[in-house]
Steps between C-alpha positions, in 0.01 A plus 500: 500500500364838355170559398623596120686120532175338535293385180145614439291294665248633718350841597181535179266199593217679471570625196656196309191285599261777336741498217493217412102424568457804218691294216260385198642285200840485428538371169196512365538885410840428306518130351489400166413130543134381373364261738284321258800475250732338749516097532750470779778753706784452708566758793877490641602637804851607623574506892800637656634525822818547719476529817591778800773367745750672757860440335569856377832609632418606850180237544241767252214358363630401118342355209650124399558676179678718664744223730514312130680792326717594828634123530527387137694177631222292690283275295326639217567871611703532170142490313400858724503711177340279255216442787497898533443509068185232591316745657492769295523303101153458462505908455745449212328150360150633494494784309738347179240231485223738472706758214550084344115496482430214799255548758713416780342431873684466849416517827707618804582415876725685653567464881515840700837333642673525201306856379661663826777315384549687200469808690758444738697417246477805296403326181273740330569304168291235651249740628472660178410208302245400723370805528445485143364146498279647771366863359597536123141499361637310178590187704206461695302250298789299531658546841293368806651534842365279779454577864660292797655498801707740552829294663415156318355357856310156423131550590419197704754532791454883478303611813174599387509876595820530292330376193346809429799736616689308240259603205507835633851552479537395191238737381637774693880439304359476162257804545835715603734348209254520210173692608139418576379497186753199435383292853143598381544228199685256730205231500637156546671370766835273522533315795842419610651153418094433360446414857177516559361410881223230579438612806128626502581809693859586367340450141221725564683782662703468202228512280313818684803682498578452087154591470484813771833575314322533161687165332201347280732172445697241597817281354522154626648156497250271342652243779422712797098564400192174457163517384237541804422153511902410554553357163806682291461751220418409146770515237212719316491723830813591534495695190161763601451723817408308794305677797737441831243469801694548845241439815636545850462268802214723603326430140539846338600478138667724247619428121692598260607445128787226506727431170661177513894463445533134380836314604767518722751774549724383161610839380570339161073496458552886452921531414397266221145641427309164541130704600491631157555185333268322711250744405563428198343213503198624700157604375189706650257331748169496649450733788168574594338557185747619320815375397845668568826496421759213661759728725857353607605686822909432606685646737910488592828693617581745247888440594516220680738216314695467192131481269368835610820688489633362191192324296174728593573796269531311178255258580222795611619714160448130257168403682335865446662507112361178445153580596492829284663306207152250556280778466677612189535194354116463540388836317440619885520797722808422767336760713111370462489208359769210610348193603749449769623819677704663776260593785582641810236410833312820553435536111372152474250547797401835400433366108329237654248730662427749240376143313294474731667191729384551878752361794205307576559275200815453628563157649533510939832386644656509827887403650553159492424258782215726629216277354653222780503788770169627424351110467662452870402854630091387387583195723587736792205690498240275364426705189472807722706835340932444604605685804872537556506240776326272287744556212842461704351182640512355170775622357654352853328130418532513121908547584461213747340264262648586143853549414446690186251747657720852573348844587875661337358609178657383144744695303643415158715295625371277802896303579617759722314614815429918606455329838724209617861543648389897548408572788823711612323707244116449517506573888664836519280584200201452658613621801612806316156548338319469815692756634491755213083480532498514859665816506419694180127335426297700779750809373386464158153483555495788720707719271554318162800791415717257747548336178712771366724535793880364453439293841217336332687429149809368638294236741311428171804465249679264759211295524387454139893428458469235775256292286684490143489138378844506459643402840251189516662388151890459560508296779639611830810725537546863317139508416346441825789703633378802340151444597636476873668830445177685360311328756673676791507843283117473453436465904742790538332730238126424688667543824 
């Protein structure tokens, strides 16, 4: 594989962490919502993916977009083109509803699989329109993009040094396709398949690398979080900022903003535009001592299924005319003055401060189960601080003892397991990662411009590649075939 071949990953660190520790407000300087004038939003979020396997023609690393178009016979290959129009519609959909006079809000996740996909591919009419939705200074208050790993791995069986590599990359892509100024307003953060880890230390590295990696927020499944004292989220509390605390088995802690996605992984709660009809029916609440406005956060495949493809557009375009058509019908503003509006996360948090609302007022959560763990780990060490022997000790008895205590995280969907029936893929992985910071880790941190070397790149593509969520989702056969196959390219390419 050439150097020119490989995808922008790696090679700035330096310089995207400093970026991106520069950025001030986002919205704040361009929206035309009024805080105090708003009763409830609704922030929708679009995530897309394909993933990066070896089944080009001689074995080269393809997009699945890519394999759908070149064998239109298998499955639901036939749908390639109308998938391909998914990506890029919101470029066409956006702008008519704002020349109709709506206010329209979305927010994106794209996967850097399916970016270098696009690439490979040669579809610049893809690239263009998100290029727009990413730099034309027109669509900004409208268009948020969200950050996240950059080959769709699943955080909590992600070895912990890779966490941050993942963020990185994805950084690294987006910087190269649309700019720095564009990654500078890239605040929230999309974790793939909402999976979020309970784990104390895989949580917190996760955590201190958003936050190192200048994210200021979090989206997650209200499922996969509790209140500190174990108990489950309030109805109430699912619709205002929460404060995510993530404390390590050695007792340091770090935070950060969390906005709750409410449900399961039904597309049809965004193809059919359920979050703003739910809000709706919200009003403001107490916070502090203040009072602010109700926020619906959803999340699904922008693609994915015979609802998004098919249903989303009209259903997105009726939803946004119905809420101007409110505003008109009562003598209002649609810009300032709707009582129910389309918000995306960064403007909501950034409105919410210049109100003066403090993430201290925000109410402390952490992943689910870890009010047990932490209950057991006290036990341990007789109220002393955790250690890390102390912690796996009772994560070891609390397994023992109680069926429904697990240490795998919780994603939107918790009836298919990341873990079980994978090791033919989970052991080369970690094997693979062990080996790609055993050789290029004391490199790096005697010359950090390793990181821009092809030798470095390729080791690092194969690797990010090897954790994609996809070949822990199909069962085994292709999928973990292909993950075999980049497996034994990734120990080649570290050597």
């Amino acid at each position: 594989m050439t150097n020119s071949a490989l995808p922008p990953i790696a090679g700035d660190e330096a310089g995207i962490l400093a970026l991106m520790q520069q950025a001030g407000p986002v919205f704040l300087p361009r929206t035309n919502l009024n805080m105090a004038q708003i009763r409830s939003g609704f922030a929708c979020a679009l995530h897309m993916h394909q993933p990066t396997i070896p089944a080009g023609t001689n074995g080269e690393l393809i997009s699945h977009l890519q394999y759908m178009f070149e064998h239109p016979g298998e499955g639901d290959n036939h749908n390639a083109e109308p998938f391909a129009h998914c990506y890029k519609r919101l470029a066409e959909i956006i702008p008519q509803l704002i020349r109709d006079g709506c206010n329209p809000r979305i927010m994106l996740d794209y996967s850097g699989n399916l970016l270098w996909g696009f690439e490979q591919m040669g579809r610049h009419d893809i690239l263009d329109a998100l290029k727009l939705l990413a730099c034309d200074p027109s669509l900004q208050p409208h268009v948020e993009w969200l950050g996240t790993f950059w080959s769709h791995a699943v955080a909590p069986s992600t070895p912990i040094p890779d966490l941050r590599l993942q963020i990185l990359a994805w950084q690294h892509h987006f910087a190269a396709l649309f700019g720095p100024e564009a990654l500078q307003r890239v605040k929230g953060f999309s974790p793939p398949e909402m999976h979020l880890p309970n784990h104390p230390d895989t949580l917190y590295a996760l955590v201190k690398a958003l936050r190192d990696c200048g994210y200021q927020w979090l989206l997650v499944q209200e499922h996969s979080v509790e209140n500190l004292d174990g108990s489950s989220l309030s109805q109430a509390q699912k619709y205002i900022p929460n404060q995510l605390v993530a404390r390590n088995s050695s007792g340091e802690s770090v935070r950060i903003t969390a906005l709750i996605k409410t449900q399961g992984s039904d597309t049809k709660l965004v193809g059919q535009m359920q979050p703003c009809y739910e809000a709706l029916g919200l009003g403001r609440q107490a916070l502090g001592d203040t009072t602010i406005p109700s926020l619906v956060s959803q999340i699904a495949d922008g693609e994915n299924g015979g609802v998004m493809m098919n249903e989303f557009p009209s259903a997105f375009i009726q939803a946004h005319q119905k809420i101007a058509a409110q505003a008109s019908d009562s003598g209002c503003d649609p810009a300032t003055d709707s009582a129910t509006v389309a918000i995306n996360g960064t403007e909501y948090l950034e409105l919410l401060e210049a109100a003066g609302v403090s993430t201290i007022d925000y109410p402390e959560i952490q992943a689910v189960q870890q009010h047990k763990l932490w209950e057991a780990v006290d036990r341990q060490t007789n109220g002393n601080p955790p250690t890390p022997a102390a912690t796996e000790a009772a994560i070891a008895a609390l397994q023992a003892s109680d069926p429904h205590f697990s240490m795998a995280g919780a994603s939107w969907t918790n009836d298919l397991s990341w873990v079980e029936g994978y090791g033919n893929v989970l052991e080369p992985m970690n094997r693979l990662s062990a080996h790609f910071h055993q050789v290029f880790d004391p490199l790096v941190a005697q010359d950090p411009a390793v990181t821009t070397t092809p030798h470095y790149q390729e080791a690092l593509l194969h690797l990010l590649l090897l954790e994609t969520s996809c070949f822990r989702y199909w069962g085994q056969g292709a999928w973990t075939g292909y993950a075999s196959e980049i497996h034994r390219r990734g120990e080649a390419a570290i050597g």
